[in-house]
N, C-alpha and C positions, 0 to 999 in steps of 0.2 A: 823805305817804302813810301811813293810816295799816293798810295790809295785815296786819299782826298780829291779835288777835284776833279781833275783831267781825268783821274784813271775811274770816276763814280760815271763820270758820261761817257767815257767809254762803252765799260760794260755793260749800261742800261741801253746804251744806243742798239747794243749790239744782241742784247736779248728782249729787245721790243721787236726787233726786228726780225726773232726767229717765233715770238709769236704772234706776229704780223702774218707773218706766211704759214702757220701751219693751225692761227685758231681755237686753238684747244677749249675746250668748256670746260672742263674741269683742270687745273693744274698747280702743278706743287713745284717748290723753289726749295733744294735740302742747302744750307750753306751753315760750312764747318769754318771756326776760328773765326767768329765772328767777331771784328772789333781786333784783329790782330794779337800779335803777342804782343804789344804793350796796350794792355788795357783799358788803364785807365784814362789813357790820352783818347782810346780813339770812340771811344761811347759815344761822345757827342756826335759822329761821322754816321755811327748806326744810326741813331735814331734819324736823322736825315734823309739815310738809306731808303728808310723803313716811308717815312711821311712822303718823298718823293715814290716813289714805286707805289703808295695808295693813290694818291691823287694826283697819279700822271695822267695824261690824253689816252696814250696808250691802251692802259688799260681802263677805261671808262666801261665797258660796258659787262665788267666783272663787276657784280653789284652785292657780292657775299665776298668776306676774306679772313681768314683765321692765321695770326700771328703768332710764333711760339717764340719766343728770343729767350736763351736761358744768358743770364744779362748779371747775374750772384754773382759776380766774379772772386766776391769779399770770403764764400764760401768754397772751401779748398775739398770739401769731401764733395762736395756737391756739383761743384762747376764743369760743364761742359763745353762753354763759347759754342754752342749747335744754335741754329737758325733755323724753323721750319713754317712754309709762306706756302699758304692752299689760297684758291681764286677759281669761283666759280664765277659762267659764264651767265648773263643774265636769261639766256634761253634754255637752260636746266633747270627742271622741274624741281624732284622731287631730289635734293640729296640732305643723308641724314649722316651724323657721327657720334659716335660710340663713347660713353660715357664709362671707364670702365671702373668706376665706384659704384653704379647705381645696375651696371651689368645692362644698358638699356641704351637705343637710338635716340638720339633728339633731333629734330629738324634745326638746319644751321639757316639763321637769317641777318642780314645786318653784317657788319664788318666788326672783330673784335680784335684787339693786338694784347697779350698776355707776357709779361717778362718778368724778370729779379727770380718770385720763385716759383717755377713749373712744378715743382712735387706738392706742392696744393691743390693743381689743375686736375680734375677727373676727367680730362679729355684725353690727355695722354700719358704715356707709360715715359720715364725717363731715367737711366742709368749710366752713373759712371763706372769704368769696369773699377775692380778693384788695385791696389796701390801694387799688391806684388804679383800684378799681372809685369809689370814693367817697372823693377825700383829702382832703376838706372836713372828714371828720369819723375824727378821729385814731383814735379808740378803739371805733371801730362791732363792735361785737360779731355781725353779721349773718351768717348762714351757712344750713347744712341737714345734718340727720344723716337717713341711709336704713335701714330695715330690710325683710327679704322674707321672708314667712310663706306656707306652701301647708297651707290646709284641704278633706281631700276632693279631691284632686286640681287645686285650683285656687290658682294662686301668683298674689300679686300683690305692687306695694313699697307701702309707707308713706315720706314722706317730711316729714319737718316742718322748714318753711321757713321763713326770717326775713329779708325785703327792707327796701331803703333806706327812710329815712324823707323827708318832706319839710323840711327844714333853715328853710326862711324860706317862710314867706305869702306876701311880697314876689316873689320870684324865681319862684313856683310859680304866681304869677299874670302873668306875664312872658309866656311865651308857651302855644303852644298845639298840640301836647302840652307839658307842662311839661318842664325840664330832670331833672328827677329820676325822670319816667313814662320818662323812655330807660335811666337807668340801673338802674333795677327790668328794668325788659324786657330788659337786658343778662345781668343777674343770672340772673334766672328763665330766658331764654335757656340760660346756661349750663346750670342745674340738670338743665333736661329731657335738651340734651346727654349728659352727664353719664350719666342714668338709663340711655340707650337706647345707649350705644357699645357696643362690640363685647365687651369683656370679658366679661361674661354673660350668659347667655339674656336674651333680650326678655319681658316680664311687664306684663301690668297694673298701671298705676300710680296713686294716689292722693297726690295735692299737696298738706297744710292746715296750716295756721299763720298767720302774721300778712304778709302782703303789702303792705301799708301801700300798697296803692292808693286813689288816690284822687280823688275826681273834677275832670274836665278844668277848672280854680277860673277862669279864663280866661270861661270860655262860663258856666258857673254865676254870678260875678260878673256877664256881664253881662246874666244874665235874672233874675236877684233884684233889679239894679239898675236896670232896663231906660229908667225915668224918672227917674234922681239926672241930679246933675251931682256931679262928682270934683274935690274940692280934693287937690294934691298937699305935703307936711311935709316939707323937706328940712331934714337938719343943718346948723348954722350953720355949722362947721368945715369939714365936707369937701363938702359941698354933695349928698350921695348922700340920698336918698330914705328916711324913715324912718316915714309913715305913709301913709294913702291913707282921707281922709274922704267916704263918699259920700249925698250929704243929696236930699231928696226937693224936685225944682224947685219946688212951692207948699207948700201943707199947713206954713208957717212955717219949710221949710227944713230938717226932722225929720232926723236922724243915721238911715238905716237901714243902711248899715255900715262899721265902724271896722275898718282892717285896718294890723296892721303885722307885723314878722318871725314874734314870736308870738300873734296876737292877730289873731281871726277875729269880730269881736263884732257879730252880726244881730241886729237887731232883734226880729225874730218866728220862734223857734226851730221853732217849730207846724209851720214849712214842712220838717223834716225828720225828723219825728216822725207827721202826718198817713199816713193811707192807708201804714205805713211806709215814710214817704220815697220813695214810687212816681214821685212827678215828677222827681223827683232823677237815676232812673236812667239816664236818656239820656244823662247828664254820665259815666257810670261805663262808661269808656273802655277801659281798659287792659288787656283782656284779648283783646281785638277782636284784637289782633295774632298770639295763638293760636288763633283758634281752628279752626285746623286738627291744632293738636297737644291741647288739653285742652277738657273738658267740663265745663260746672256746671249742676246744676238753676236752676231759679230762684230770684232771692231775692223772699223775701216778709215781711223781716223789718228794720227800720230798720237806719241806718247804726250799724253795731259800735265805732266810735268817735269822738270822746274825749269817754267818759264823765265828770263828776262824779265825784269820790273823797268827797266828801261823804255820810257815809253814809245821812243822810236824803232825797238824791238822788237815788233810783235812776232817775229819767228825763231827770234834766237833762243838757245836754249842758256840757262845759266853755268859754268863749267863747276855745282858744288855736288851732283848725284847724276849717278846713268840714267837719262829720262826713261821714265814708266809711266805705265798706264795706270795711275793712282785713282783717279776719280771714276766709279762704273756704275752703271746700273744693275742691277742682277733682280733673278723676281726665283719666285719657286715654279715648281712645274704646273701648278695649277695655274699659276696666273700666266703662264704661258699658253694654255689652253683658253685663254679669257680675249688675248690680243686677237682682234678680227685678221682672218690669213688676207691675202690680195682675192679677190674676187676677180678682177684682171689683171692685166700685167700693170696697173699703177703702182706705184708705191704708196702702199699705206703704211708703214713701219718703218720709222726712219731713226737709228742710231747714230747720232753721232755730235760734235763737238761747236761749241759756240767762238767765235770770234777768231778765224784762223790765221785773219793776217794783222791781229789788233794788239795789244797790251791788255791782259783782261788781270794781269798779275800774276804770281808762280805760277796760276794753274790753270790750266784753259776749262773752261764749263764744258760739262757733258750733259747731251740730253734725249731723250727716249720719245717720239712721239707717235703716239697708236690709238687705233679706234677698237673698244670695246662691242663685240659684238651683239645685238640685240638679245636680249634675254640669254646673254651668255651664262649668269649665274641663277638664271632660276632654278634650273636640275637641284644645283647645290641649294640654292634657297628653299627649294621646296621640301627638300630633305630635313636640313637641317633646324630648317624656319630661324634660320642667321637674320635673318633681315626684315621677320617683323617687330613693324614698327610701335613702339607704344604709344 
């Protein structure tokens, strides 16, 4: 991985550039696996990360900024590697966040960065799920930290989330939903839980991070493959299954795809890059099960990953997982009442992905941009008087 320099200017090139053009006054950065899987080597890259992106040009005229970096890494119950970066614009008045020890708003001024340990922090909520959510994999760093901000009388939370990943190709191609689509939806399950209990007022809420959903590989395998025939690679030793070759019945028996634990290798990558990956979508399952609790625009933009690290690759995909659309945004249905509709045919609501012909690393950034409507939350504010201030 080679995330140090060329690929830090990259991606800063390439997200100054989408907030160059669309401006935002108020905006949040969720980033998951921060400091990569190895550690301890790459902290000193963070914090670089972190001091570049405060006193870039770029963002000069964001004059408030609140820093979350859970950075414990020493701490094994505790660690999440989550990254969460808010930046207000210096022509925002009045925004305040939620203090949820003292149950009360504070007006946020100044730039502050918080890391090592966030479960001190009364500004945010932070959870790792628990171990036998997933005890497959000892050291899963996966969780979600909350925070709730009210601008103008409207509160809503931020939450950036970090779900299970798929472990084996194998076993994800097993059945249908897969074993790991359950225990994301376990996860995520909890989270919303979580958001909506009774402890404090009910708010709008917005879900984004890395979901690592992915699609249904089952039904996808077997409409890519729909005229192979399947030879099955078992170990000589234990007799358990360790590749899955599917070759084209004439056309000389052609490999169109090699699958083993990590290794997803298609023959014709076109099919998830085309029309961005629009045929694919039907396979992209996993959200179906809320949607009575969360809302997503449409996607209109290829599968977010697993990108090439190759830095001359900014399109290729890497041959170790069927790309999905692991990185989304999702909000609840209130805060979808919150996003201002188009008043003309402009586009004011714009879903979709950072850096598309660049090396951004596995995952290409996704990002949400929309204008809150004027006094969209006061109805609710006034009800629930969420958002007076102390």
């Amino acid at each position: 991985m080679q995330w140090p320099e060329n690929l830090q200017k990259n991606w800063l090139r390439e997200f100054y550039q989408v907030v160059h053009a669309h401006k935002p006054h108020f905006m949040a950065l969720h980033c998951q696996e921060f400091g990569g899987k190895n550690y301890e080597a790459s902290m000193s890259h963070v914090d670089k990360f972190v001091k570049e992106l405060l006193s870039s040009d770029a963002m000069k005229d964001y004059n408030r900024a609140r820093v979350y970096l859970d950075e414990n890494y020493k701490s094994q119950e505790h660690f999440t590697a989550l990254g969460s970066f808010y930046f207000l614009h210096e022509s925002l008045k009045n925004i305040y966040q939620f203090d949820f020890k003292a149950k009360k708003y504070k007006k946020v001024t100044g730039k502050e960065i918080y890391s090592d340990t966030l479960e001190s922090t009364p500004m945010l909520e932070k959870e790792k799920f628990p171990q036998d959510y997933f005890p497959e994999c000892k050291w899963s760093r996966k969780g979600f930290i909350r925070t709730r901000w009210c601008i103008t009388d409207c509160a809503f939370d931020l939450v950036n989330i970090h779900l299970f990943h798929d472990a084996s190709n194998l076993i994800a191609w097993e059945t249908s939903p897969s074993v790991y689509s359950g225990i994301r939806h376990k996860a995520l399950g909890y989270v919303l839980d979580r958001i909506i209990d009774q402890r404090f007022e009910k708010v709008s809420y917005f879900v984004f991070g890395d979901f690592n959903f992915r699609l249904d590989a089952k039904a996808v395998v077997e409409t890519l493959c729909a005229k192979a025939t399947m030879q099955t690679i078992r170990a000589a030793d234990t007799n358990e299954v360790v590749k899955l070759i599917f070759r084209e019945s004439d056309n000389d028996r052609k490999v169109m795809l090699q699958l083993e634990k990590k290794l997803f290798d298609y023959f014709n990558q076109d099919v998830f890059r085309d029309n961005n990956g629009t045929a694919l979508l039907e396979f992209d399952r996993e959200l179906s099960v809320f949607k009575d609790r969360l809302y997503e625009l449409d996607i209109s933009f290829p599968p977010s990953y697993p990108y090439s690290e190759d830095s001359s690759q900014g399109k290729q995909y890497m041959n170790t997982r069927c790309p999905a659309w692991c990185d989304r945004i999702l909000m609840s249905h209130s805060a979808k009442e919150l996003i201002l509709k188009s008043e003309n045919d402009e586009k004011i609501v714009i879903y979709d992905h950072i850096g598309p012909n660049v090396c951004m690393g596995d995952h290409k950034p996704v990002f949400l941009s929309f204008r809150i409507a004027a006094g969209a939350g006061k109805p609710i504010a006034n009800v629930h008087k969420c958002c007076v201030v102390q």
